[in-house]
N, C-alpha and C positions, 0 to 999 in steps of 0.2 A: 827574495833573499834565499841566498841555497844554503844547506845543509850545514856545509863547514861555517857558515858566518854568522846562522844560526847559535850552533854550539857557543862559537867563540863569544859571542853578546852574552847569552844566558849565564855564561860560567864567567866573565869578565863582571857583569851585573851579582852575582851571588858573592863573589871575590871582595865587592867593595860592600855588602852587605855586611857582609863579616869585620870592618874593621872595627877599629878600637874592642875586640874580644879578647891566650898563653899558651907558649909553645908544647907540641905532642899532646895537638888535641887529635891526629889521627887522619885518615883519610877517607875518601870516596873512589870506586869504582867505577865507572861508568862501559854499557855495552853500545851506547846508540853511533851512529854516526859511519864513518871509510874507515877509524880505528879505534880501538878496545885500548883505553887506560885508566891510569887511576890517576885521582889527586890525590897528592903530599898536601897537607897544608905544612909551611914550616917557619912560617912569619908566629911573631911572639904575640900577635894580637888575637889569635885564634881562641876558641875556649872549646871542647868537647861539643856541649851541646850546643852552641850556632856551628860547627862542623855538622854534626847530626842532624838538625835543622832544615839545613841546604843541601846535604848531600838527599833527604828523604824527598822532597821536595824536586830535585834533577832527577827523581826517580832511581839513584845511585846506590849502592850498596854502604854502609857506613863500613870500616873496623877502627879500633884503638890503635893498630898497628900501622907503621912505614908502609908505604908500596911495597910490594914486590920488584926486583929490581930490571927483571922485563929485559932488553937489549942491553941494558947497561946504561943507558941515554935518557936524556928526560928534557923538556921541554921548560922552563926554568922563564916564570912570568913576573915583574916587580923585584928583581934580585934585589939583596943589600935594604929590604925595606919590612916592618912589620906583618905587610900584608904578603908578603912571598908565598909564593907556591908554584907547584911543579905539576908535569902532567908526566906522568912515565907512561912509556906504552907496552902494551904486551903485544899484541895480535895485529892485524888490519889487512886488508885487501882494498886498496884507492886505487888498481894499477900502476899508473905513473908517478903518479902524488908519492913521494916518500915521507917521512915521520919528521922529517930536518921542513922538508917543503910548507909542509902542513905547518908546523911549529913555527917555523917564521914568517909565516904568512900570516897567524894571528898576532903578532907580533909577540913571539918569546924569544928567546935565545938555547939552541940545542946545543947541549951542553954532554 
């Protein structure tokens, strides 16, 4: 399994870990991977500490706070549903692989 599909199982696995948890429980960081972003959680089911939990656990960064808003773009997984979350990017070197490519390949919608 490579890398990208790696991420995308771990963080899709930790996503539905978290369900049935309230909105602006805050986000995770992550540096691994072709790009640097963070997760929004922004589904109502989240709670602080299962945020906290899993982001320590992806070996992630926690804060209380939103993303940063990175490109302006984000990666936007389970829209319209409890469990929502976003992945914003900041940084990344994938060469050809762009942030849109990457994002719907694990299937989100770049938004």
């Amino acid at each position: 399994m490579n890398m990208k599909a790696k991420i995308v199982v771990v963080f899709g696995l930790l996503a539905a870990a978290l369900q049935g948890c309230a909105a602006g429980a805050g986000s995770c960081t992550s540096g691994s991977g072709a790009f640097h972003y963070c997760i929004e959680y922004t589904g109502t089911s989240y709670t602080v500490d299962s945020v906290k939990t899993t982001c320590t656990a992806a070996t992630g960064t926690y804060s209380s706070s939103a993303c940063a808003t990175g490109s302006g773009k984000a990666c936007v997984f389970q829209k319209g549903t409890s469990t929502e979350y976003k992945w914003v990017f900041s940084t990344g070197d994938a060469g050809s692989i762009t942030p849109e490519s990457f994002c719907t390949s694990a299937g989100g919608t770049y938004e």
